[in-house]
Phi, psi and omega in degrees: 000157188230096170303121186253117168269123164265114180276340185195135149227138209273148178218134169295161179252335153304328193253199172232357187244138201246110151248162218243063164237154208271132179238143178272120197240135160258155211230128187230121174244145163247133172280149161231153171268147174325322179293319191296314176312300188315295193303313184306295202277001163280338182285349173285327169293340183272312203279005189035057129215174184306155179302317156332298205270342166290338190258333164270328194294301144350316190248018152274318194313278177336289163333300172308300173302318171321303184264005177273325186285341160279329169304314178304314195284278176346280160357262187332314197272341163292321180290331177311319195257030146076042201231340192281129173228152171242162181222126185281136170338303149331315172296321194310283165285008162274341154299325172252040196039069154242000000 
């Protein structure tokens, strides 16, 4: 089934016409044991929002820190094999025409 939400509607100050727009929404269920329910909806209360919204904002937070430690490790293995070159800031802008 496909749920639809209108996330923002818009009114012209001149018009009679409202545009609409539509998000395609998926629905995730997660179990918790009574300690985890607890724990959970008290920190969406100190943070005064909802658990939706405490669990995606949380698992992007999480998704970020993940792929920035994956870059760094990268990095980190190029340069180890000598694949890294630097350049001083002078060079820099004069590559970039300042």
């Amino acid at each position: 089934m496909i749920k639809i939400k209108f996330i923002k509607i818009y009114r012209l100050e001149y018009c009679n016409t409202i545009f609409l727009e539509v998000m395609d929404m998926k629905t995730v269920s997660v179990r918790l044991n009574a300690e985890e329910e607890r724990a959970f909806t008290a920190y969406a209360d100190l943070m005064g929002e909802p658990l939706s919204t405490l669990f995606k904002r949380l698992m992007e937070e999480k998704l970020e820190d993940e792929f920035d430690m994956k870059l760094a490790e990268d990095f980190l293995e190029r340069q180890a094999r000598g694949e890294v070159e630097y350049i001083t800031h002078e060079e820099l802008m004069k590559e970039l025409d300042f």
